[in-house]
C-alpha positions as CSV (number, residue, x, y, z in Angstrom):
1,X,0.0,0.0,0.0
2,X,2.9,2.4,1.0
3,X,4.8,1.6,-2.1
4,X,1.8,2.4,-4.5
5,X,1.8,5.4,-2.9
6,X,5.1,6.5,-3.1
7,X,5.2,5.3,-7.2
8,X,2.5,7.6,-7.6
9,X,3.8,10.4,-5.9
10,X,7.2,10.3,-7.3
11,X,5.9,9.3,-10.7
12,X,6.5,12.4,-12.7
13,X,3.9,12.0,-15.2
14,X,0.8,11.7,-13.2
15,X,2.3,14.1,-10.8
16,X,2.9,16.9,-13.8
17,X,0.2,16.3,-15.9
18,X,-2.5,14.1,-14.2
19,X,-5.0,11.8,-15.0
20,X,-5.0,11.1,-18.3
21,X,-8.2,12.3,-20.4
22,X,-8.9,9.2,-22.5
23,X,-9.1,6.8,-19.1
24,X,-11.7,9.7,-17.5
25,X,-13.6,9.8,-21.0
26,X,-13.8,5.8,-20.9
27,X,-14.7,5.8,-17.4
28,X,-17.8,8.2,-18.0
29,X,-18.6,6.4,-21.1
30,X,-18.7,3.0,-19.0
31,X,-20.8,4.6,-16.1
32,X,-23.4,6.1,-19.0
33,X,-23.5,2.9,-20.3
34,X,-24.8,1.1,-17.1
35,X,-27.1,4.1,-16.5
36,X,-28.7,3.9,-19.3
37,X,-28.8,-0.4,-19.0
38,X,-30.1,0.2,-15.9
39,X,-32.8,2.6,-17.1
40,X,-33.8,0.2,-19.7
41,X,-34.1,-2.4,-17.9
42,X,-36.2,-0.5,-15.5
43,X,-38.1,0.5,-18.3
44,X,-38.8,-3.4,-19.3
45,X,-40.0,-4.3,-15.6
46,X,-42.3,-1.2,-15.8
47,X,-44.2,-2.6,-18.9
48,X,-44.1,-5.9,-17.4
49,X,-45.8,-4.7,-14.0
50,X,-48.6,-2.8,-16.2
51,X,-49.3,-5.3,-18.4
52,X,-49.4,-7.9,-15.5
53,X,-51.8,-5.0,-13.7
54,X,-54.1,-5.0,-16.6
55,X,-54.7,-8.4,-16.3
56,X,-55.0,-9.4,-12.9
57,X,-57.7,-6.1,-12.9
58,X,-59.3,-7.9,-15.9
59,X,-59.8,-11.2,-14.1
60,X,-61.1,-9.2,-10.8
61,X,-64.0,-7.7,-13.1
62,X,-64.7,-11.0,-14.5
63,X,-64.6,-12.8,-10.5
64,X,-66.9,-10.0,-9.3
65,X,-69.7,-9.9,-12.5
66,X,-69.4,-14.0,-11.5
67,X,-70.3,-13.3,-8.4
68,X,-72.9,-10.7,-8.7
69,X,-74.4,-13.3,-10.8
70,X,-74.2,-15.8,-8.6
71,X,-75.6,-13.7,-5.4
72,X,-78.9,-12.7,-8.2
73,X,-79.7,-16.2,-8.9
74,X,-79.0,-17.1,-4.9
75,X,-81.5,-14.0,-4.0
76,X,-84.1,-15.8,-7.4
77,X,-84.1,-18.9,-5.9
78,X,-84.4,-17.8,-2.6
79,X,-87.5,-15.5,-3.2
80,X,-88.8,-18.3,-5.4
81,X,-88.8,-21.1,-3.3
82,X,-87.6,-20.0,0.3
83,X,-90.4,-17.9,1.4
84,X,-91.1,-17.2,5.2
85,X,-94.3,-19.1,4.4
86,X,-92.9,-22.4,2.9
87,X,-90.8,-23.0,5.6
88,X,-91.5,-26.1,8.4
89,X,-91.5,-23.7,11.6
90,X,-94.1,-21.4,10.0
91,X,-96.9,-22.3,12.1
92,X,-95.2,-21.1,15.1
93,X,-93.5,-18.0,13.7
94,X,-96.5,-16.7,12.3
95,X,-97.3,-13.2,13.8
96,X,-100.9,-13.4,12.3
97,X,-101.2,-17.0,13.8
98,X,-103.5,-15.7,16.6
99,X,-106.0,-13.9,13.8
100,X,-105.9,-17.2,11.5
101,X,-107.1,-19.3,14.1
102,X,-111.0,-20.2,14.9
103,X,-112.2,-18.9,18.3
104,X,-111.7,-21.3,21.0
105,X,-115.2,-21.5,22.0
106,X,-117.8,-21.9,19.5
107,X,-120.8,-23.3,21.7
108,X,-121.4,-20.8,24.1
């Protein structure tokens, strides 16, 4: 570590005129280059994530019109043949059981 050091320091070429220009024009070009990879590929994932977006929204509209569909006809069927009437405990759920029923004595 010490003697790369000292070689730079007492090399007169880098000391006197630097870096050279070509090496930091190379360097930039390098970096630029992996920026604009990176942005690229960035770019690609973006698309990917939208177009995977699009879809999964598309199948949630077609899960929830199955459902709606499903919930009507339940809510059909239901009102068709489930009515509050039809059912086996009727008879004693009936709040106009009292009124239906004949008077308990007749022959008085």
């Amino acid at each position: 570590l010490e003697e790369e050091r000292k070689a730079r320091v007492l090399d007169e070429r880098t000391r006197g005129m630097g870096i050279e220009v070509k090496v930091l024009d190379a360097q930039v070009a390098e970096k630029s280059r992996i920026k604009q990879h990176n942005k690229d590929l960035d770019d690609l994932y973006n698309q990917q994530l939208n177009q995977l977006d699009e879809a999964c929204c598309a199948i949630d509209k077609e899960i929830g019109l199955f459902r709606r569909a499903r919930d009507r006809e339940t809510n059909e069927f239901r009102a068709t043949y489930q009515r509050k009437e039809q059912r086996r405990e009727w008879d004693l759920q009936d709040p106009k059981s009292k009124s239906k029923e004949p008077p308990t004595r007749l022959g008085d």
